[in-house]
N, C-alpha and C positions, 0 to 999 in steps of 0.2 A: 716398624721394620727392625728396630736393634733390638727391641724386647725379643722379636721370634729367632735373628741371630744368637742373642747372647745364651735364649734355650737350644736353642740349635749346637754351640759350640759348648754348651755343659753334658748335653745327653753325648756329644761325640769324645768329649774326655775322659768318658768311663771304659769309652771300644778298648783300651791296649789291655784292659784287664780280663778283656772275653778274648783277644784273639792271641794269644800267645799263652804258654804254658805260666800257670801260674796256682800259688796254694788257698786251698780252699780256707775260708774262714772269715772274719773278722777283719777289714781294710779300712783305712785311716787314708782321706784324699785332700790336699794340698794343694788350693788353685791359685795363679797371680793371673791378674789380667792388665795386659796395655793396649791400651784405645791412644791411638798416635799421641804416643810418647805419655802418655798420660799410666803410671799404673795402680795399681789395685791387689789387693789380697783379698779372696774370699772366705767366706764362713770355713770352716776344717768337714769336711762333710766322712759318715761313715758307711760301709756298707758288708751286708754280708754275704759273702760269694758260695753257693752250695758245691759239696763234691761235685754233685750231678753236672753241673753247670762247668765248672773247671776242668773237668774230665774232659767235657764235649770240646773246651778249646782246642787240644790238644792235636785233634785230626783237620783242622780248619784247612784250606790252600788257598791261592790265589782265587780261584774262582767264587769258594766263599765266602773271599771279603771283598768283592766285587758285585755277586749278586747280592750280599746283606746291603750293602752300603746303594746299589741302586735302587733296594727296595726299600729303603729307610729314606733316601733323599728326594728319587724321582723327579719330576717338577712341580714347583710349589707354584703360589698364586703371583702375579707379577712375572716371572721369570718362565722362559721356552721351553728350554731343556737344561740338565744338567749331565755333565759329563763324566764318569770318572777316568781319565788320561793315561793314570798309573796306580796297580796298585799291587804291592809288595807286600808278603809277609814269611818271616821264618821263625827258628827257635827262639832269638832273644828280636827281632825287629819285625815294626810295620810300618809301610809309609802308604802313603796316598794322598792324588790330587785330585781336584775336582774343580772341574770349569764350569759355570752355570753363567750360559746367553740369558737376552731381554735384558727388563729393567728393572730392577739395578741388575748389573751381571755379579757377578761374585766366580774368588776363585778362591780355593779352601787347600792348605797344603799342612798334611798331618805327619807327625814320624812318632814312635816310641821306641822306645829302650827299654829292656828287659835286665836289669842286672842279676837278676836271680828271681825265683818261683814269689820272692816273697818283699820284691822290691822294680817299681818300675819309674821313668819320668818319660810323658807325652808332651808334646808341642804341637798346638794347632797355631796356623797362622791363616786367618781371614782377609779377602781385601773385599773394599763392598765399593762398587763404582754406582753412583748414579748421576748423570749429565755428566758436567767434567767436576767432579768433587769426590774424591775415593776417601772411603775410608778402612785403614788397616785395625784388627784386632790380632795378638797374639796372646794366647793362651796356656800357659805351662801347671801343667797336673803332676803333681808328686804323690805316688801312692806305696804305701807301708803297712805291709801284713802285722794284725797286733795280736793274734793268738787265734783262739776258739770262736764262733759268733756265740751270744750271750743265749739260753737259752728263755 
C-alpha cells in the first residue's frame, strides 16, 4: 500500500507543471518527503516539458482539473470511491482535495505556487487511515526551469 501511495504522490507532484502557465523546456524537480515526522530528500529528478504541452496548460479550468484528476484517480483496489471536494486553479495557483472511503480511506490535500512561467513549489499532504492507525505523508516539489531540453 505505501509503495502505490508513494507512486501515487510522485506522479501527482509533477500536475502544478501541466496545470498552470509555465516555460517550455528543460525542468530540474526537488522532492522532500515526511512520513510522520520522519523526512527525506529525493533523487533531483529532470524532465522535458514540450511547447506543445505548455501551450495546452494554459486554457485548463476548473472542470479540467477535476475531470483530469477523477480520471487519473477514480477508485482504486481496496478503497469505494474517491472524491475530489475541491478543486481550484488560476494563473499562478492549484489546490485540490480528495477524499477516498473504504479501507484504508485516505485524504489527499494538494496546492501550488506558481512564482513565474519558470519557477514553482507544490505541496501534497496524504493522510492514510487504516483501523485506528493513520498515517500522514507530506510532500513538497521544487521545480526550476534550466534552459532548452537537450536535443
Amino acid at each position: 500500500m505505501l509503495t502505490a501511495t508513494s507512486a501515487l504522490i510522485e506522479a501527482l507532484c509533477i500536475l502544478p507543471a501541466t496545470a498552470v502557465e509555465m516555460q517550455p523546456g528543460f525542468w530540474e524537480l526537488t522532492s522532500r518527503i515526511n512520513r510522520d515526522g520522519v523526512g527525506s530528500t529525493r533523487p533531483v529528478r529532470v524532465r522535458c516539458v514540450t511547447a506543445e504541452r505548455a501551450n495546452a496548460t494554459r486554457s485548463m479550468t476548473d472542470l479540467d482539473v477535476n475531470s483530469g484528476l477523477s480520471a487519473t484517480l477514480g477508485a482504486s483496489s481496496g478503497r469505494d470511491a474517491c472524491k475530489l471536494t475541491e478543486a481550484k486553479s488560476g494563473k499562478d495557483v492549484l489546490t485540490w482535495r480528495l477524499q477516498c472511503t473504504g479501507s484504508p480511506s485516505l485524504t489527499k490535500e494538494f496546492s501550488a505556487r506558481v512564482d513565474s512561467p519558470r519557477h514553482y513549489v507544490a505541496v501534497t499532504k496524504t493522510s492514510i487511515t487504516l483501523g485506528n492507525k493513520t498515517l500522514t505523508v507530506v510532500s513538497t516539489t521544487e521545480g526550476h526551469y534550466k534552459g532548452e531540453c537537450p536535443r
